[in-house]
C-alpha positions in Angstrom: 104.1 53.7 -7.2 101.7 55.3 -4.7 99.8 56.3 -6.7 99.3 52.9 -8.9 98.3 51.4 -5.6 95.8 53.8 -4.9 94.1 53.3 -8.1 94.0 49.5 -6.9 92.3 50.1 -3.9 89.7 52.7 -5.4 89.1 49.5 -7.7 89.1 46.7 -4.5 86.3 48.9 -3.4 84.3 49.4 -6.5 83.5 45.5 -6.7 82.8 44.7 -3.3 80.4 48.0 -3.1 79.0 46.5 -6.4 78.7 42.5 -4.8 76.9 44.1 -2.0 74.1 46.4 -4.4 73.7 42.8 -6.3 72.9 41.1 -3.5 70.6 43.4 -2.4 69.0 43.5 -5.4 69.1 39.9 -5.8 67.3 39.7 -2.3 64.4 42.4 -3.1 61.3 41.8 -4.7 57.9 43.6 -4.9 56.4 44.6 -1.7 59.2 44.0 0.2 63.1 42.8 0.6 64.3 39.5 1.1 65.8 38.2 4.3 69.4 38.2 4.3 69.9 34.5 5.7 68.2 32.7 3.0 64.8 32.5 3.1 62.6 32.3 0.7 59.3 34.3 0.3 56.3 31.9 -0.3 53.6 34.4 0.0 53.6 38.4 0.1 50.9 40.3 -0.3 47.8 42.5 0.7 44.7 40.3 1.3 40.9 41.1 2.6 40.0 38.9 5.1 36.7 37.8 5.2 34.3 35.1 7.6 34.9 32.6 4.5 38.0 32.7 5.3 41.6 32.3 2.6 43.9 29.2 2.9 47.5 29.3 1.8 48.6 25.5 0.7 51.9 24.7 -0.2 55.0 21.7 0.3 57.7 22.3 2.5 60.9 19.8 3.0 61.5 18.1 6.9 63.6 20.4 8.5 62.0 23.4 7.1 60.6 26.6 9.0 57.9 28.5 8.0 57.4 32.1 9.3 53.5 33.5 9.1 53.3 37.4 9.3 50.6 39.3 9.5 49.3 42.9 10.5 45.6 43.9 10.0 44.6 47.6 9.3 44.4 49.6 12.6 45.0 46.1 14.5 41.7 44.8 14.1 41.2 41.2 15.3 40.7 38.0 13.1 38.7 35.7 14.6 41.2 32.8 14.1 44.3 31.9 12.6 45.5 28.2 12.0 47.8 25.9 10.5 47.2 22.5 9.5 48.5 19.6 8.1 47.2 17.6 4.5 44.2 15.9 6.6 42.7 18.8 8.1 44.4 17.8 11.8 44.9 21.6 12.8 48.7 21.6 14.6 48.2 25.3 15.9 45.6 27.7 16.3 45.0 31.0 17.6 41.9 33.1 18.1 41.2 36.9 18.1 44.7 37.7 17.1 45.4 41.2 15.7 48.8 41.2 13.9 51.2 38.2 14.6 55.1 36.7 13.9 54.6 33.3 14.5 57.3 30.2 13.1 56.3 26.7 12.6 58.9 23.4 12.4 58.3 21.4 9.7 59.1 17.4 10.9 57.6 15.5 8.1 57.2 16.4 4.9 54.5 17.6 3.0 52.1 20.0 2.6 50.3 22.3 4.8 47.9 25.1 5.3 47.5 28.4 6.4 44.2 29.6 7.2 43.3 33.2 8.6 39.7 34.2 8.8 37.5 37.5 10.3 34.2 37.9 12.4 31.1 39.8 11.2 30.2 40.5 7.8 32.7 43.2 7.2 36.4 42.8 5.8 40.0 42.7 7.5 42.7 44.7 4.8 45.4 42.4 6.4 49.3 42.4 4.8 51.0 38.6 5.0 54.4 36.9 4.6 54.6 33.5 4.5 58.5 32.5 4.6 60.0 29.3 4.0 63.3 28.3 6.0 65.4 26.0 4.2 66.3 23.2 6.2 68.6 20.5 4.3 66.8 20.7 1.2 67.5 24.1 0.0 66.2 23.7 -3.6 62.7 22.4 -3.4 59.8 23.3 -5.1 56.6 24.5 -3.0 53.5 23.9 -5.3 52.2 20.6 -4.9 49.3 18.2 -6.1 47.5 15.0 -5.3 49.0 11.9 -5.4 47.3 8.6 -6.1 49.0 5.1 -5.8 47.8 1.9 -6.9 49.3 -1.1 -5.4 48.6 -4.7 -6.8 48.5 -7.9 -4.4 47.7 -11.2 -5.1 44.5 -12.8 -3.0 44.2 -16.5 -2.9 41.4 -18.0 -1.7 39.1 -21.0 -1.9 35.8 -22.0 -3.4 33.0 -24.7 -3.8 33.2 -26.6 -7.0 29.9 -29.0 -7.7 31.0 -32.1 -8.5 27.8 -34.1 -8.4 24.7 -35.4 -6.3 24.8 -37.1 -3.1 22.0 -40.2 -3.3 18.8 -38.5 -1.9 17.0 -38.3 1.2 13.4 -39.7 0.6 10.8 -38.3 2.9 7.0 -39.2 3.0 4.3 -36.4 3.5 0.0 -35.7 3.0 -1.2 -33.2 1.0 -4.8 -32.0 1.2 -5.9 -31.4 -2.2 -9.7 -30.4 -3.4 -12.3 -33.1 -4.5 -15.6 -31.6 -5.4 -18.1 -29.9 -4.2 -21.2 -31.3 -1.9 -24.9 -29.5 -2.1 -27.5 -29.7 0.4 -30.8 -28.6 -0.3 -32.2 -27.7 3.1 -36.2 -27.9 2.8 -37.7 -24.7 4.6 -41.3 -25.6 4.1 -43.9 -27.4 1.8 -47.3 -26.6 2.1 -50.4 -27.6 0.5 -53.3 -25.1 0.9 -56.8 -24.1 0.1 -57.7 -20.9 -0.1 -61.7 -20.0 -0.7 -63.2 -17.7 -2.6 -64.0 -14.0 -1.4 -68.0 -14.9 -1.2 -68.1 -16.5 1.7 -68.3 -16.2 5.3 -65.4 -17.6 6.6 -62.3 -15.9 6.6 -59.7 -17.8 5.1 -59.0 -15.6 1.6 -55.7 -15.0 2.1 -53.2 -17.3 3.6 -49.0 -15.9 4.6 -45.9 -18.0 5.5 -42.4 -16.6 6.7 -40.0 -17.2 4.5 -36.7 -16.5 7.3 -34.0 -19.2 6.8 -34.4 -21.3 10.3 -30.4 -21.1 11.2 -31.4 -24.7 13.1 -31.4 -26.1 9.9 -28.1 -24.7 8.3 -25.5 -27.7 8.0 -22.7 -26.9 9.6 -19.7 -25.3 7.8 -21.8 -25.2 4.5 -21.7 -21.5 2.6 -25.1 -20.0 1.2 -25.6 -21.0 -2.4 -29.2 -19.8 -3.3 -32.8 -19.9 -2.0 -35.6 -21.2 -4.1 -39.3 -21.4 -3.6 -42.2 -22.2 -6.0 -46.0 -21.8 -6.1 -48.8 -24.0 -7.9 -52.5 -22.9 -8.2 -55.1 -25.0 -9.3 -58.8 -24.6 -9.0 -60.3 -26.6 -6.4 -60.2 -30.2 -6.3 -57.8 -33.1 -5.4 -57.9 -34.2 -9.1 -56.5 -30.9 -10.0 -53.4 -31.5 -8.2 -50.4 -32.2 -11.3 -47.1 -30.7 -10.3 -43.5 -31.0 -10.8 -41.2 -31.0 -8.2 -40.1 -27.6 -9.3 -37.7 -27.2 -5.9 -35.1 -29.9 -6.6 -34.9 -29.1 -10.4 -34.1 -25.3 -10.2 -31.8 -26.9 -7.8 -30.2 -28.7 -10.4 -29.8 -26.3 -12.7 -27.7 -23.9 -10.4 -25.4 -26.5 -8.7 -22.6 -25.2 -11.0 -19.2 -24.6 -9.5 -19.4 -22.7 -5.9 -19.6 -19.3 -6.2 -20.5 -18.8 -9.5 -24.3 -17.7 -11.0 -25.6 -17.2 -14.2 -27.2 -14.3 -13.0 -27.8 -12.7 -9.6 -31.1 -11.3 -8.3 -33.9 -13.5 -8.7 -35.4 -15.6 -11.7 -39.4 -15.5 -12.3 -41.3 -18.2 -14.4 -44.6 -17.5 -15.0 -46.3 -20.3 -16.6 -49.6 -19.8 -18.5 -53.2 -18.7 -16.8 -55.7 -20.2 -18.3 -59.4 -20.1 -17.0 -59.8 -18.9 -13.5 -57.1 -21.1 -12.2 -54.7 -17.9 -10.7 -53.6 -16.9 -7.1 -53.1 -13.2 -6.2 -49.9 -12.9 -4.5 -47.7 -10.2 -2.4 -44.0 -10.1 -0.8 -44.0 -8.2 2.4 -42.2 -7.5 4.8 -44.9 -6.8 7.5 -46.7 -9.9 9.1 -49.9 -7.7 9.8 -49.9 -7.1 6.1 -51.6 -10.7 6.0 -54.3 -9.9 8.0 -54.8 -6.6 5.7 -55.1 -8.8 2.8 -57.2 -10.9 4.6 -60.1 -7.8 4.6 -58.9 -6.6 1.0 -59.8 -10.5 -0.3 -63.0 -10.7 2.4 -65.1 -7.6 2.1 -67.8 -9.1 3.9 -67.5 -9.1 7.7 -69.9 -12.2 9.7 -69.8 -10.3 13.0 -72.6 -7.7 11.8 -75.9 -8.2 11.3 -78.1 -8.5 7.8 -79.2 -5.2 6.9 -79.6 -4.8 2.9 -78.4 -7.4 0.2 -78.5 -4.8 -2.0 -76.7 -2.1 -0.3 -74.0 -4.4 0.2 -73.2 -5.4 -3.2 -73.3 -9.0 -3.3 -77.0 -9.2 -5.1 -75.6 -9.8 -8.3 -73.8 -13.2 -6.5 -76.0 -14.3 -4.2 -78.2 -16.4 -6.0 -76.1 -19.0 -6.8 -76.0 -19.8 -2.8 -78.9 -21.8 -1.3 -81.2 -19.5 1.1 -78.7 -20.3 3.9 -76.1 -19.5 2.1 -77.8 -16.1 0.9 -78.9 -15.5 4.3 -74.6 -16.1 5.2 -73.4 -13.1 2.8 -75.7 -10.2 3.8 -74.4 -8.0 6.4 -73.4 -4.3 6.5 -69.5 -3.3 5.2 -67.1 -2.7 7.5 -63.6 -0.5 6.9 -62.5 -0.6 3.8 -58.5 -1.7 2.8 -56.7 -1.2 -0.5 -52.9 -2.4 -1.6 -52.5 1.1 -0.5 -52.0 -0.1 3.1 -49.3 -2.9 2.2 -45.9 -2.6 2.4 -45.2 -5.2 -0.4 -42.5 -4.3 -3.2 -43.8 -7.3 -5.5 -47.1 -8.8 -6.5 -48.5 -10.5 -8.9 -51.3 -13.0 -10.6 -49.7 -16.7 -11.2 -50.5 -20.1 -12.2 -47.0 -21.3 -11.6 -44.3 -19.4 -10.1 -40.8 -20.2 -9.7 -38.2 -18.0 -8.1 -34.2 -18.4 -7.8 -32.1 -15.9 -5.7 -28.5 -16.2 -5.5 -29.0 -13.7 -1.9 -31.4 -15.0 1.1 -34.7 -13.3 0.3 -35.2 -9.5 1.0 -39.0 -10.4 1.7 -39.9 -12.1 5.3 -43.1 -12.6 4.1 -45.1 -14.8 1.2 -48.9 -13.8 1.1 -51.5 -15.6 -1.1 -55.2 -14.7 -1.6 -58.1 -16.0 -4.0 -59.0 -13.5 -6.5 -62.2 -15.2 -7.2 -65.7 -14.7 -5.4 -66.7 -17.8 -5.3 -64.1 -20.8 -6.5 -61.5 -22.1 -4.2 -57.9 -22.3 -5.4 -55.5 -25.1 -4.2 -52.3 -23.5 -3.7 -49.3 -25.8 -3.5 -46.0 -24.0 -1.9 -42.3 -25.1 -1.7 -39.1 -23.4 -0.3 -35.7 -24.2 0.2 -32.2 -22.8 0.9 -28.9 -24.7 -1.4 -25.4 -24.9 0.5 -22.5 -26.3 -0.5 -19.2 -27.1 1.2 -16.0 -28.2 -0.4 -14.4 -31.4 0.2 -11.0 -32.4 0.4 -8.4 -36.0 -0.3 -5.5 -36.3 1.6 -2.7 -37.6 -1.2 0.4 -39.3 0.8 3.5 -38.5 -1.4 7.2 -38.7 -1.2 9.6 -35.8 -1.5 13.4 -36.5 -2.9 15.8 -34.3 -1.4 19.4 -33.9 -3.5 22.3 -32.4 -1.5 24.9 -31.6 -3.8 28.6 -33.1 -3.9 31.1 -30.4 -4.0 35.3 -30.2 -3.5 37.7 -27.3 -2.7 39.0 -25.6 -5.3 42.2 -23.0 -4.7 41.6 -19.5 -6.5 43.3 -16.4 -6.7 43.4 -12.9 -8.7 44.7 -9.3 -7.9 43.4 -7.0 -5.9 44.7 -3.3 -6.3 44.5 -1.1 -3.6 44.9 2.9 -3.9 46.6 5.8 -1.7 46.4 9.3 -2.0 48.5 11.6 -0.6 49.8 14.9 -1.2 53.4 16.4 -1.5 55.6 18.7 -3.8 55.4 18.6 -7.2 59.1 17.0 -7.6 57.1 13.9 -7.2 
């Protein structure tokens, strides 16, 4: 008998020496063993810490505990350790720690973070536990993910519906609206000359006019159009006198719209020369270049004496003077001029000139001389400046105005809203 109850004690003691090894065994895991109240390892492990930083996420259940553990190799510091909830909102933080126990309540639930992280460019060989406390829940899962939530509602709201026109508001108003166009043609001179011939004594072979736009005579608020101006040359003699009014038709041809040329510059017409009907002219713009022309067209001076009719090259003329007019012609040459001592950029022999210029003249000066030694020209000159000015009709009109005619109208439709959260995976 005592020796049948020994054998059931030996046995008593086998299983509860084996319970106790399975337990033990249940509870240890690689790099460590369990706690013996329950608690579950969430993290274990060896990690090198660096500035970046490592974050440990992961759900716990209200009423859970988490316990961080950490030691660094030969205590070096971090430079901060912190834990935070699912929006960043850091709920504890410490800085410069070395190694550390440190547990954490969890009142709400859902997921939060770890985060350790070292100074300097080097790295922190740091060992961590992260333990999980069950609170009521005891079986819940850790991992977790994002949540998204989409939550219709109906919106009801209200609208303009057109139904129709309310009668109109008539208003009266003036527009100014273009007409046409009104041309002035501003008359700058007109002259009526006669210019003799070189052989005489009397110095009047070359005549010059200005040909500057007197601003006097500019009608007010009118815009340059053109600038004409027209020579005649006849040999000398009222009969001789036949010309057109050569100003007003050039005019005509160019009063096209405002603005707009057939060509810009300047338009020559150089009618025919027959006989010894033409006038020597120049464009200058030096007024002593008239008087310069004046000795080129006049080689004989009257201020000096006679001397020798033959040394001053008139003999082959003179006789068709009488003896006082032969006695007139001798005298000695003075300084002689050539074109050389001009400034002119244009010149020319005409019977008939007519010239157009959509730009006010570049020339101030018109200079005319007789090319002939002893007939007289008549010279007929013209000049003018066109401007034109737009003109206007005021046009009284009326304006109809429609406001619209509307009613409410009752409208609605869903609107979806969406959450995002973040919580174990159970969800």
């Amino acid at each position: 008998m005592k020796k049948k109850l020994l054998l059931l004690l030996i046995g008593i003691t086998s299983i509860a020496f084996i319970s106790n090894a399975q337990a033990k065994i249940d509870r240890e895991g690689e790099g460590g063993t369990l706690p013996a109240d329950g608690s579950i390892f969430v993290f274990q492990g060896k990690q090198k810490i660096r500035s970046t930083g490592v974050k440990y996420s992961f759900a716990y259940a209200k009423g859970d505990k988490v316990v961080l553990k950490y030691t660094t190799n030969k205590n070096k510091k971090l430079k901060e350790v912190w834990f935070a909830n699912a929006q960043g909102q850091k709920l504890w933080s410490q800085t410069k720690p070395t190694s550390l126990t440190k547990e954490f309540s969890i009142n709400k639930e859902g997921v939060y973070t770890i985060g350790l992280f070292a100074k300097g460019m080097g790295a922190r060989d740091t060992e961590i536990e992260i333990i999980r406390k069950p609170g009521s829940t005891k079986q819940y899962n850790t991992a977790w993910m994002v949540y998204k939530k989409y939550t219709p509602k109906e919106v009801k709201y209200t609208v303009d519906s057109m139904i129709g026109y309310k009668e109109p508001v008539i208003t009266q108003d003036i527009f100014k609206v273009f007409d046409k166009y009104l041309y002035q043609n501003v008359e700058l001179y007109s002259l009526s000359k006669q210019i003799l011939g070189q052989a005489g004594i009397h110095n009047s072979q070359a005549k010059g006019y200005s040909m500057n736009i007197d601003p006097n005579k500019v009608p007010k608020s009118g815009k340059f159009k053109g600038y004409t101006y027209s020579l005649s040359s006849k040999i000398g003699g009222a009969k001789h006198w036949v010309i057109a009014d050569v100003t007003v038709t050039v005019g005509a041809l160019f009063l096209s719209p405002a603005g707009s040329f057939a060509a810009h510059g300047a338009m020559a017409l150089i009618g025919p020369q027959p006989g010894n009907e033409p006038v020597q002219y120049f464009m200058s713009n030096r007024q002593s270049d008239i008087n310069i022309v004046r000795e080129i067209y006049s080689p004989y001076n009257d201020g000096r004496k006679a001397t020798n009719t033959i040394k001053d090259g008139v003999g082959a003329v003179v006789g068709i003077f009488s003896d006082k007019g032969k006695k007139a012609v001798k005298g000695t040459k003075v300084k002689s001029y050539n074109e050389g001592h001009l400034s002119f950029n244009q010149k020319g022999k005409v019977t008939n000139l007519l010239m157009y210029s959509a730009t006010p003249p570049k020339n101030k000066w018109f200079i005319m001389a007789n090319p002939e030694y002893t007939q007289a020209k008549n010279v007929k000159l013209k000049g003018s400046a066109i401007y034109y000015a737009p003109t206007y009709k005021n046009l009284k009109v009326k304006e109809y105005f429609y406001d619209a005619k509307t009613t409410k109208l009752e409208k609605s439709k869903i609107q979806t809203s969406k959450t995002i959260f973040y919580g174990s995976i159970k969800h």
